[in-house]
N, C-alpha and C positions, 0 to 999 in steps of 0.2 A: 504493500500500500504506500500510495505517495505520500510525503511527511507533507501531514495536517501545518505543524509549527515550524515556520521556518527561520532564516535569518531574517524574512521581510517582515516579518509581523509585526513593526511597526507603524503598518500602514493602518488604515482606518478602517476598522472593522463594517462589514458592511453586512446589509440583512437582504434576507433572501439570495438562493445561488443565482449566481452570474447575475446579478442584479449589476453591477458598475454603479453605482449612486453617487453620487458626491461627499463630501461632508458639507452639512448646511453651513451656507455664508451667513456670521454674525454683520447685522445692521446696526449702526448707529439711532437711525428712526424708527418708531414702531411701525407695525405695516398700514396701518390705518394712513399714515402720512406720507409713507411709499408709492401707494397705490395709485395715485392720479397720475404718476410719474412713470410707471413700472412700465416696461414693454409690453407683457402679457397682457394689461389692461388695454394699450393701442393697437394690440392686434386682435383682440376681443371684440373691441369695438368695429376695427376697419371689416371682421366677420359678418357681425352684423349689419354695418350700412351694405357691403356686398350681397347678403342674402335679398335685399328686397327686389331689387331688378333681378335675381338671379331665377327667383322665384317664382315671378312674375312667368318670364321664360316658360319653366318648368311647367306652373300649374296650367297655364293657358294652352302650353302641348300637349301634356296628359288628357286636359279633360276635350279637347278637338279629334285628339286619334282614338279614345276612350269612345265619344260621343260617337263618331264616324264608323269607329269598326264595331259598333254597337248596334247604327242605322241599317251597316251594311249585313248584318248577319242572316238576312233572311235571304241573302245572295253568295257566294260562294267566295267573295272577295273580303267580305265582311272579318274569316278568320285569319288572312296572313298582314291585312291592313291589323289587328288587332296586337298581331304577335310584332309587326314594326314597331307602333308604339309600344308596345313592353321591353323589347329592343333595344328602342333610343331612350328608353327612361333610365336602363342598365349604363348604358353610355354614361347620361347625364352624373350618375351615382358615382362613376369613374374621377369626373371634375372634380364632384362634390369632397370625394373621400380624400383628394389630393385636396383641398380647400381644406378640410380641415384638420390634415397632416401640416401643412404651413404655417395657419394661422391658429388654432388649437390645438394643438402639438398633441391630437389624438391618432392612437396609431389603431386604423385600422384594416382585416384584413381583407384582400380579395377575396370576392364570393369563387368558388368556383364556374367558369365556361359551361355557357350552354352548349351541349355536342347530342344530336340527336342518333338513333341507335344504326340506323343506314349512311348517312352523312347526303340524304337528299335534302333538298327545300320542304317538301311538308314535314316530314322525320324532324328537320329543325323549326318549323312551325309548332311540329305537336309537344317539342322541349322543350320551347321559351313557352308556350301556355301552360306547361304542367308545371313549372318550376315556381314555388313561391317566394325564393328569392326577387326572380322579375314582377309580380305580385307586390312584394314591400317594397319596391323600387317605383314603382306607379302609387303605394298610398303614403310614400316620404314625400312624390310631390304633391301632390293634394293636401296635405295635412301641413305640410312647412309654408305652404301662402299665407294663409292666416297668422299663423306663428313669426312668420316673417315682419309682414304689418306690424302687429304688437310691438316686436323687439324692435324694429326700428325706429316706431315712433316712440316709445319709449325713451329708449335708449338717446337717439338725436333730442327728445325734449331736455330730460336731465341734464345732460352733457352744455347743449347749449345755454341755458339757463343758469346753467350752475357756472361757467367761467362769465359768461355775462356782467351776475350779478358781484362776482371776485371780484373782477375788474372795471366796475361801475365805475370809480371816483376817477378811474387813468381817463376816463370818455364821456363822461356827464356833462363836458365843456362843447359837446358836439350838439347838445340842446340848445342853449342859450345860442349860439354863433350859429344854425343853422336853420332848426326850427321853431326859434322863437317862443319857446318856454323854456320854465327852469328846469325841468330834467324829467324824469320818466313818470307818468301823471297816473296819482290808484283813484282817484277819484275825480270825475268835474261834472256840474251841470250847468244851465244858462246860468247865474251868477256866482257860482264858487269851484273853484278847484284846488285839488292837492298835490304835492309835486316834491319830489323825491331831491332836495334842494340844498338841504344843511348841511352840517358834518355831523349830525349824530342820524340823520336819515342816510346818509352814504355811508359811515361804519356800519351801521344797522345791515344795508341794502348787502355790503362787501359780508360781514359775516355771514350774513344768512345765504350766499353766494357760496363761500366757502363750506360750509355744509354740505351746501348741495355738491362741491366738487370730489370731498372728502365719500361722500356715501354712493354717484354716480358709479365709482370701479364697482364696488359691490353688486349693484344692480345690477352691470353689465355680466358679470362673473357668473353670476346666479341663471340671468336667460343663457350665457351661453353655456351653460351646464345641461339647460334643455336640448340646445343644440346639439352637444357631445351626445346625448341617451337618444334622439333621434337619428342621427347618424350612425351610431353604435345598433343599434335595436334595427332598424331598417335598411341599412345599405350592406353589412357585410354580413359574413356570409351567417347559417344559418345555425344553432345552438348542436343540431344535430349533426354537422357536417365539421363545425369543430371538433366535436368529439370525436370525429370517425379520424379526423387528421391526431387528435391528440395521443387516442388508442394506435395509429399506427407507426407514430414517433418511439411510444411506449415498448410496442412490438419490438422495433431494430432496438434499444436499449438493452432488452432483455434477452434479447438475442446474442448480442454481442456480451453481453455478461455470462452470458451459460459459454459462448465459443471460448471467453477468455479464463474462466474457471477450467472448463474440459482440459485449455492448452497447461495451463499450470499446475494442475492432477496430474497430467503425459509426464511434464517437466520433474515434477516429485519423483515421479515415480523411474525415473529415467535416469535421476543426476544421485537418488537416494536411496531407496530399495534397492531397486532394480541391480545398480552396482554393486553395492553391500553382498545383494544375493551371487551375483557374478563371482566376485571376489572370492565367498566362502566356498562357491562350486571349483575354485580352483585349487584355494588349501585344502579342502577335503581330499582332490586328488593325489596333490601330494603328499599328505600325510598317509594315504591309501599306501603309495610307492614306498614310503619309508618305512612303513610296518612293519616290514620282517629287517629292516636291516639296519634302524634303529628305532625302536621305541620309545625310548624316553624321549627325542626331538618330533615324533610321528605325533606324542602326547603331546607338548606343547602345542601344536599345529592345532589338534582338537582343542584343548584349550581356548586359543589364542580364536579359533572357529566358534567355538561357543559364545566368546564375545560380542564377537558379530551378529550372531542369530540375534542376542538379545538387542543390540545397538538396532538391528533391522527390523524387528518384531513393534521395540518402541517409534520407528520411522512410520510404521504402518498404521499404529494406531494415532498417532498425531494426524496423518495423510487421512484417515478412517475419521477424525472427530472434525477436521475440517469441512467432509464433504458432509456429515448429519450425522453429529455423537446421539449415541446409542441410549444416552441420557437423556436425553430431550424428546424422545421418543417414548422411553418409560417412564418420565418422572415429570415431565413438564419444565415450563421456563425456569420454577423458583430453582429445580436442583440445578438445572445445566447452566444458570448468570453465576449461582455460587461457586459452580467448578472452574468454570473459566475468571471466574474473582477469585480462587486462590492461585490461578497461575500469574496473577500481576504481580507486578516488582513493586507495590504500594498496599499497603490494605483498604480493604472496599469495603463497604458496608452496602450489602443486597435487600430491600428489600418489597418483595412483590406480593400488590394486592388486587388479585384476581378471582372472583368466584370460581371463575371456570375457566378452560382453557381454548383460546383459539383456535383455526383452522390450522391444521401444521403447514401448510404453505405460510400466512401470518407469522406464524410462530416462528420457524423456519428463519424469514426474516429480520426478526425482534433477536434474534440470537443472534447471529452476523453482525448485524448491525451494531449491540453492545460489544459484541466481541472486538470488533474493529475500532471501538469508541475506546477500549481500553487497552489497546494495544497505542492505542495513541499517546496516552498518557505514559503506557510505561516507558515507551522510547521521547519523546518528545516534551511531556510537560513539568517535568521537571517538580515533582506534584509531592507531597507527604500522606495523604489521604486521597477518597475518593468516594463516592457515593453512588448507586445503580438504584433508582424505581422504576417502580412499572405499573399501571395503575389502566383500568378501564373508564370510560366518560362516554355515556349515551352509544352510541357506533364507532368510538375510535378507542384503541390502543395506544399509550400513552406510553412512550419511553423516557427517561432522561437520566444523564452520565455529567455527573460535578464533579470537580478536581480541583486543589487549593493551588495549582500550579502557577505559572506567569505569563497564563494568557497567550492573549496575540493569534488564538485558530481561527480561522477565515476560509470561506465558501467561493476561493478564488477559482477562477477557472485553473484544472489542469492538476490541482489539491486532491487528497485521500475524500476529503469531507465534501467535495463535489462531486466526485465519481458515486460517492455514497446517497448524494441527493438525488442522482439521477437514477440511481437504484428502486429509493424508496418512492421518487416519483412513478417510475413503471407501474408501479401498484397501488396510485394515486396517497403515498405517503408524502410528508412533509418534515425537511430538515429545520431548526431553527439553530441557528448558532450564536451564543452571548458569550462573547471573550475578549473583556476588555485589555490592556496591556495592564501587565503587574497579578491579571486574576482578578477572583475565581473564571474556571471557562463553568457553563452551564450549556450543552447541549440536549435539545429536545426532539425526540423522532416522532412523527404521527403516524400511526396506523389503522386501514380500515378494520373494522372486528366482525372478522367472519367468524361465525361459531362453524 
């Protein structure tokens, strides 16, 4: 296994595998007073002024080829006019999801291509109509007009209004010198009017300006929040077809895990046994030849053979508890975490609270995985103690391995502790890793709980 702790473990611990995250930039200002300023608010915003012409577009195509190959259905033209508009609405979704890759730095993915089962014209007529992808793609446009409208006008009023009224006192001199009153009028009739004029009505006018400028990012943040879950929900691809991509990622993982276990059994048993056994087939022979002509060195041979046997017998059972100890099959997790917590170079303290026992494939992996979590420690953390629970919660298996060590394990790419995450993912498990530099490490395994 790749060493978990390296010399680099001073880098910054990060959560979730191969996440790459940053460590967060400390600010001088709190973000309330970030925000009017921040990029992601001007590109929030320029999302939404872009959505309303865009959608415009959209909904007015949708509901023309909709209506059209609606009218036409009582004629035969009626369904590949239909499957055009679902079509070009797929297209449209293409812009869209690069829109807001850009501008809301939402990443989403390709639906899969439409390909029909002959690869003729109706064959791909009767795919893009079966397909409810193109479906959600034709009710993202109809459903985002309106949505649009709102966020826009919203959006454009606060924004405008709120640097307006900030900036009142810099421009209120463009009343008097231009149109002949004293400045922005809340009240007038035939003989009286009110007029935004003093300095305690232009601070008034500028704070409450500022307000509005201060709480605008928010509002914007929030509709385009809507935007992301319609984008996300309606343009890409569909809950089920991620799954089917998720399960077959899963697959080659685990696949590759069993090819590289099988090769490193071969290995054992090749570079370990196997020769030991080699070896002793050979001094038996010659101890065989020496037996009548000298004994007492034909004995030592046996001897020095009997050695062997045992040195090879104990290869085999290590190779044997490797691939599923014999333990864990008759005794369950509690006995087989205690046996492999007595072979650590630290004392562990085990202890597991299970009614019952899991599926032995689960199980299976709840042992590997400790085992691997404690092999890390004995080489790498440099630890005095250690602690193993194991605990059930509603459908999942709960593991976790502390160590009073000095830290620094990390879920880098190319790490023990990522190969491991992508193990326990194949089986829709979950790694968490807490190991600050100096210690304690706290690592946590999820498992589903097949009974």
């Amino acid at each position: 296994m790749a060493t978990a702790y390296g010399p680099d473990t001073r880098d910054h611990q990060r959560s979730g595998a191969g996440s790459g995250d940053n460590p967060p930039v400390k600010h001088s200002f709190p973000a309330v007073l970030r925000a009017p300023l921040e990029a992601r608010t001007w590109r929030e915003f320029g999302y939404l002024l872009l959505s309303l012409p865009i959608s415009v577009v959209l909904f007015s195509f949708a509901i023309t080829m909709t209506s059209l190959g609606a009218g036409l259905l009582i004629t035969f033209l009626g369904i590949p006019v239909l499957a055009l508009g679902l079509a070009m609405c797929r297209g449209f979704g293409v812009m869209e999801r690069a829109r807001a890759r850009g501008l809301l730095k939402l990443q989403v993915a390709e639906p899969a291509p439409v390909r029909g089962r002959t690869g003729g014209l109706m064959s791909w007529v009767g795919a893009v109509l079966k397909s409810g992808v193109s479906w959600r793609h034709l009710l993202y446009a109809l459903l985002h007009f309106p949505w649009a409208v709102f966020a826009f006008t919203v959006s454009l009023t606060f924004w405008a209004y709120g640097w307006a009224a900030f900036s009142y006192p810099l421009w209120q001199w463009v009343f008097p010198a231009y149109v002949g009153v004293d400045g922005i009028q809340l009240y007038g009739d035939a003989t009286h009017g009110i007029y935004l004029d003093s300095p305690f009505e232009l601070a008034a006018t500028s704070a409450f300006g500022l307000a509005l400028v201060l709480l605008t990012p928010w509002i914007i943040r929030g509709m385009a929040s809507v935007d992301r879950v319609m984008v996300y929900g309606l343009l890409g691809p569909s809950r089920l077809a991620s799954r089917v991509v998720e399960l077959e990622s899963d697959r080659g993982v685990v696949v590759d895990t069993a090819a590289a276990d099988l090769r490193r059994i071969e290995r054992d048993l090749h570079d370990g046994a196997q020769a030991r056994l080699v070896a002793l087939a050979m001094d038996l022979g010659l101890a065989k030849e020496k037996l009548t002509e000298d004994p007492e060195a034909a004995a030592r041979m046996v001897d020095e053979a009997h050695g062997e046997v045992k040195v090879a017998l104990q290869e085999l059972r290590d190779l044997a508890r490797g691939i599923h100890p014999a333990v864990l099959t008759d005794r369950g997790l509690d006995a087989a975490l205690s046996a492999i917590a007595s072979r650590c170079t630290v004392p562990v303290r085990v202890e597991v609270d299970l009614a019952s026992r899991p599926a032995q494939a689960i199980e299976g992996i709840a042992y590997f995985t400790v085992s691997e979590l404690l092999q890390n420690v004995s080489k790498h953390a440099r630890a005095t103690r250690a602690t193993v629970d194991v605990w059930r919660t509603a459908d999942r298996l709960l593991l976790q391995v502390t160590d009073n060590g000095r830290g620094g394990a990390k879920l880098s790419a190319g790490s023990g502790l990522a190969g491991l995450a992508e193990r326990l993912d194949a089986v829709d498990g979950v790694l968490v890793v807490d190991s600050p530099e100096g210690g304690p490490t706290r690592i946590t395994a999820e498992l589903p709980w097949r009974g």
